[in-house]
C-alpha positions in Angstrom: -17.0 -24.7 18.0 -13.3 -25.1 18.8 -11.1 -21.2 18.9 -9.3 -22.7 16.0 -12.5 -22.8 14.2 -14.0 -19.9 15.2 -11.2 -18.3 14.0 -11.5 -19.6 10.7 -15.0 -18.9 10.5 -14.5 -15.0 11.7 -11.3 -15.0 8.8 -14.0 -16.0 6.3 -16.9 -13.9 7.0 -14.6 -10.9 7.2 -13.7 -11.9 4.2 -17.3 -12.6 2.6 -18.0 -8.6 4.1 -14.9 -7.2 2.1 -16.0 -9.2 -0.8 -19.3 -8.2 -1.4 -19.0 -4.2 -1.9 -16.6 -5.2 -4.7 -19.0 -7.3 -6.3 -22.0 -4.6 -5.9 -19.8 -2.6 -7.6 -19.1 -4.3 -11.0 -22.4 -5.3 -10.9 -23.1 -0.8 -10.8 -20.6 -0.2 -13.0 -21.9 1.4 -16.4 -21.8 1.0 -19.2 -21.5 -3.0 -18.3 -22.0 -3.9 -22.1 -22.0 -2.1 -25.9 -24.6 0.8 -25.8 -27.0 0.6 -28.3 -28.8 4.0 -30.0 -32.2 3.5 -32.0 -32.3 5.4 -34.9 -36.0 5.1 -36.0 -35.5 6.2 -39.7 -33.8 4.5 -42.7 -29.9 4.7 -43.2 -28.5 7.0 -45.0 -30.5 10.5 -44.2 -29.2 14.0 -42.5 -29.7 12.6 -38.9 -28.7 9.1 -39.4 -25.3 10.1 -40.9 -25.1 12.3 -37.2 -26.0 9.6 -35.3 -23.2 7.7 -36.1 -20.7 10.6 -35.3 -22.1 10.6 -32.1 -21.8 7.3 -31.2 -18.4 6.6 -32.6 -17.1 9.6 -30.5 -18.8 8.4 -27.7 -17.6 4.9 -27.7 -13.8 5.9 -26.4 -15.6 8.0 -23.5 -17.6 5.6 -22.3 -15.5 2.4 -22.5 -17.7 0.4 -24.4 -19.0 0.2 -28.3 -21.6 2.3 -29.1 -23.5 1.1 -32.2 -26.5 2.1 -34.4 -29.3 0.1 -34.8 -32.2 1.6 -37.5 -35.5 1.1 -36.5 -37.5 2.8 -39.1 -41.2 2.3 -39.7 -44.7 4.2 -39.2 -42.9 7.6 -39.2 -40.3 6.9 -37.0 -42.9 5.2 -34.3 -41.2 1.4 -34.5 -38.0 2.3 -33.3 -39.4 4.6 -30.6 -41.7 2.8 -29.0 -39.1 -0.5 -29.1 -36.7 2.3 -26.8 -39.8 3.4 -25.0 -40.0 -0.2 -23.7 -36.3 -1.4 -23.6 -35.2 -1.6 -20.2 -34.4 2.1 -18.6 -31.1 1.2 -17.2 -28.8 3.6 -20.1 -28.2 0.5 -22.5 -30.5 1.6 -24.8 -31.0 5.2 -26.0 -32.7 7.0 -28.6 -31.8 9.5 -31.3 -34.4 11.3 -32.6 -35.8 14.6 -33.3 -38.5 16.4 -30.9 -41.5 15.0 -32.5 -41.0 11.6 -30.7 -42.4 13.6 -27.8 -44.3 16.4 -28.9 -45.9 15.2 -32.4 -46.0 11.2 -32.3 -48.1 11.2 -28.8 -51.0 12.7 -30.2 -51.2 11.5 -34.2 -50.7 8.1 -32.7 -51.8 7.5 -29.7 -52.5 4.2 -30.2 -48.4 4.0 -30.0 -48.8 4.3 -26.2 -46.2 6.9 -26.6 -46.2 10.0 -24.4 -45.2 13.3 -23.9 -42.7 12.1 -21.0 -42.0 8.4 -22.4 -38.4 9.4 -22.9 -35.4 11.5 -21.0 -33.4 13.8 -22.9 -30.0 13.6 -22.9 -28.2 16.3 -25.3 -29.3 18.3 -28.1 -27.1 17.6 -30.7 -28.5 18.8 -34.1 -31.3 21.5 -35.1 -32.4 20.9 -38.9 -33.7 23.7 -41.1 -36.6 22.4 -43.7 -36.8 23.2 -47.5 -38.9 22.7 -50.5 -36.9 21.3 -53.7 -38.0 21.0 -57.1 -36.2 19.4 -60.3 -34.0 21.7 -62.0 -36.1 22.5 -64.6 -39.3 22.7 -62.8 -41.8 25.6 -64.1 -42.3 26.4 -60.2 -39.4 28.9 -59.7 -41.0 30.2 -56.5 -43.6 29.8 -53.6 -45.9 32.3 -55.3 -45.9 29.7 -58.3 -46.5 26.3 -56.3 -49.7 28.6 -55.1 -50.8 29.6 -57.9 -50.4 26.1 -59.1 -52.0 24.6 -55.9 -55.1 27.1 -56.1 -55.4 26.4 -60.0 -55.9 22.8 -59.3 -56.8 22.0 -55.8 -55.4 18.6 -54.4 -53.8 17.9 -58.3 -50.0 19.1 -56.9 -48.4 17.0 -54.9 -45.7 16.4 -52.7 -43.8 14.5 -51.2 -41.9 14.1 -47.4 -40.2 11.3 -45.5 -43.5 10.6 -43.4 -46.9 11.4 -42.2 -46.3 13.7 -39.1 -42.4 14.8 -39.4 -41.4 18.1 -39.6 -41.0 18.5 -43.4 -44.7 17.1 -43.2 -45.7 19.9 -40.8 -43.5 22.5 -42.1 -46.1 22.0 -46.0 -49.3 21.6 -43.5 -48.6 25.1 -41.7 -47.4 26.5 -45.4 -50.6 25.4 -47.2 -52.7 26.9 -44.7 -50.7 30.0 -44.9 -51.3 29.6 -48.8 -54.7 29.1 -48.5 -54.0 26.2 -51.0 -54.5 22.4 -51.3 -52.1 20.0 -51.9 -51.4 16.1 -52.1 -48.9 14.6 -49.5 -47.0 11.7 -50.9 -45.3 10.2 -47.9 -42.0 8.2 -48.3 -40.0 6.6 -46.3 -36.3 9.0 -46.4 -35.7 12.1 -47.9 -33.3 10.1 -50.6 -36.5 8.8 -52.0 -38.2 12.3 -52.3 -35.4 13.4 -54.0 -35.6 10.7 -56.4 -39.3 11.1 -57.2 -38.7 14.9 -57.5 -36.6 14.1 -60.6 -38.0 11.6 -62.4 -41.4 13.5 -62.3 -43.6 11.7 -60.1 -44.2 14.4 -57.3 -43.8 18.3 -57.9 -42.1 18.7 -54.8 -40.0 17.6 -52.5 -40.3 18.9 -48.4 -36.9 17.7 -46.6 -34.6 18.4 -44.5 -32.2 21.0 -45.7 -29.4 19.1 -45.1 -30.0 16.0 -47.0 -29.9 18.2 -50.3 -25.9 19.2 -49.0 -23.6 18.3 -51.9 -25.8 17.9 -54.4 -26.5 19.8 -57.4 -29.1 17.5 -59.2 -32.2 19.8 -57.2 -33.4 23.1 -56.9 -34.0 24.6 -54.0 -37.0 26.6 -53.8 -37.3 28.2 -50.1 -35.7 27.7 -47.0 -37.9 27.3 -43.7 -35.6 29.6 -41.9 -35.8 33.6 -40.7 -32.5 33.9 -42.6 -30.8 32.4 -45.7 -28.7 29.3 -45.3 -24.9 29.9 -45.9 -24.6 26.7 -47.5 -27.5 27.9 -50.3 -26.8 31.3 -50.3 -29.3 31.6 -53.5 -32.3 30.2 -51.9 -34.6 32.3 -50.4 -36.5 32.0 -47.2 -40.3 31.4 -47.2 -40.2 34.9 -45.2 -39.2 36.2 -48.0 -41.1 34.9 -50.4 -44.1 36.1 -48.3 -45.2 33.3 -46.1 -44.3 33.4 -42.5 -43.3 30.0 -42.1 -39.8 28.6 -40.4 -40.4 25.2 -38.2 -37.6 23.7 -37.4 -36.5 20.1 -36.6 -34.1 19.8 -33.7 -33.4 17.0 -31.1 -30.8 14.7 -30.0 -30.6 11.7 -27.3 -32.8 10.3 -25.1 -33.0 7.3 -23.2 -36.4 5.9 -21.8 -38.2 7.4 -19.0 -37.1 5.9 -15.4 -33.3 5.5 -16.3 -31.0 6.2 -13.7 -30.0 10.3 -13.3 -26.6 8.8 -12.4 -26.3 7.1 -16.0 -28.0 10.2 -17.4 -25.6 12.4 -16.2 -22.6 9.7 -17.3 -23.6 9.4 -20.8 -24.8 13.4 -20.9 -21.2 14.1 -20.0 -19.8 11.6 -22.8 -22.4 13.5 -25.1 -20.8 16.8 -24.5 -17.6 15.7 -25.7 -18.7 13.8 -28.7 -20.5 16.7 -30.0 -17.6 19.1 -30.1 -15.3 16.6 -31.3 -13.7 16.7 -34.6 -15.3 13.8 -35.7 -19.0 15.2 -35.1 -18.4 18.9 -36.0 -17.2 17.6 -39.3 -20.4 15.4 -40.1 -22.2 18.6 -38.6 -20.7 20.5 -41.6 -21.5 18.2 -44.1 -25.2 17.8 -43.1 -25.5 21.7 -43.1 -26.3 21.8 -39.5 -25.7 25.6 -37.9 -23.1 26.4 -35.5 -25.3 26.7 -32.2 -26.4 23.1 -32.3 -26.0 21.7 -29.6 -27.8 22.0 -26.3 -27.0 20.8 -22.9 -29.6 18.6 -20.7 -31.4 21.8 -19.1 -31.5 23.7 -22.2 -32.9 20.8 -24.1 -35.3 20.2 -21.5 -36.8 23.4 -21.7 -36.7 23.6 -25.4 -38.7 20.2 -25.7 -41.4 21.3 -22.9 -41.9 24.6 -25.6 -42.3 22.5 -28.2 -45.0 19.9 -27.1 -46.7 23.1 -26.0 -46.8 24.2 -29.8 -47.0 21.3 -31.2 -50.2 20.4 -29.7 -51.7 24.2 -30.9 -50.5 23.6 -34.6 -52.3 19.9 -34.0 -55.5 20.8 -33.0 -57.9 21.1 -35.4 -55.7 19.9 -38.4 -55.8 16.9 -40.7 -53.2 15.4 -41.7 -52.8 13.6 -45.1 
């Protein structure tokens, strides 16, 4: 090899070597492309309207879109089992509530779903649950949907957005406090409970509290809460009324199990900007949420490990219908 060769040749591989770190590093940059979060219900209820806070606050923090895709189907199951098994590299994330983890896992475990199939991210709303009749409904209180129930056992029904969620639960753990039997109607989004309240079809309704915001075509008859809700000041709490019951729904984002901490921690920090920004604190207020809604990554953590715990105690033994 002539020195004038060589020379080229040592020129070019020096530059291959300074070359190749800048390449590894667009191809490690994240986001890379648009972010995509599952929602596994239909558009239009308490969570989805959240969801698409989130993600349009997160969009400017991350550099990339960050779109909504609705997954809904088999009680939120679809859309979380299609994250479970997306690619764990932070492209595809999840907004759900707790019962991906804690409920789903052990009413379907035919899902392949599991307690640690997902990370979580941020906890970003905490939904209180509520019973509504129509306005002009002869059950005015809990005592009178148990005297009904008891009078004819399995005749009143009700209705919830899906075998398994937490309005679901919330009725299971009330009719056992009740002592009473009731039919479970299950739809598909709290809209559609609402609709069947009115026209008659179903006694009941059991949704989340915060789908019933704005509305004054529904009555509410108790609050799952240990106090009242100061956006329904004149509903009671089931406490009240007698029956120890307040389950709550809360959850956030998660992204599949195995994802990368370092794009955990990057879209956790876009998460806790997104959820105190104006444009997410505003859809927090119109879906009723409470002012401590948000939890960071550890808290979350923690709260969801207490919750699979209970979950599997309420689960044991009980049928669900």
């Amino acid at each position: 090899m002539s020195q004038i060769t060589r020379r080229r040749f040592t020129a070019g591989a020096a530059a291959l070597g300074l070359a190749a770190p800048v390449r590894l590093h667009a191809q490690a940059a994240f986001p890379a492309r648009p972010i995509q979060i599952v929602m596994p219900y239909p558009p239009g209820n308490a969570i989805d309207l959240l969801a698409r806070a989130l993600a349009t606050a997160m969009s400017p923090l991350l550099g990339q879109s960050v779109m909504v895709l609705n997954r809904d189907g088999a009680a939120g199951s679809v859309g979380s089992v299609s994250v479970a098994r997306s690619a764990a590299d932070g492209h595809t994330l999840l907004f759900a509530p707790a019962l991906v983890a804690s409920t789903l896992p052990i009413v379907m475990p035919n899902t392949g779903l599991q307690t640690n199939s997902f990370q979580p991210i941020c906890q970003v709303f905490n939904n209180t649950m509520a019973l509504v009749v129509k306005p002009d409904s002869p059950i005015r209180s809990l005592r009178d949907l148990q005297n009904a129930a008891q009078a004819r056992p399995g005749r009143v029904t009700y209705g919830t957005l899906g075998v398994t969620s937490i309005p679901h639960l919330a009725m299971v753990q009330w009719a056992i406090t009740a002592r009473s039997e009731l039919e479970h109607v299950p739809y598909r989004a709290d809209g559609t409970v609402m609709t069947e309240v009115l026209t008659g079809r179903i006694d009941v309704g059991s949704i989340v509290l915060g789908s019933a915001a704005g509305r004054n075509d529904v009555r509410v008859l108790a609050v799952f809460d240990a106090e009242r809700h100061p956006d329904f000041p004149e509903a009671p709490t089931a406490i009240e009324q007698g029956f120890a019951v307040s389950p709550a729904s809360f959850g956030g984002l998660f992204a599949p199990a195995g994802t990368p901490e370092d794009r955990i921690a990057r879209i956790e920090a876009a998460c806790v900007t997104a959820a105190a920004s104006e444009i997410y604190r505003t859809a927090a207020r119109t879906g009723s949420q409470p002012a401590s809604y948000f939890l960071a990554r550890p808290d979350f953590t923690r709260r969801l490990t207490e919750d699979v715990a209970q979950k599997a105690e309420l689960l044991r033994g009980i049928t669900l219908n």
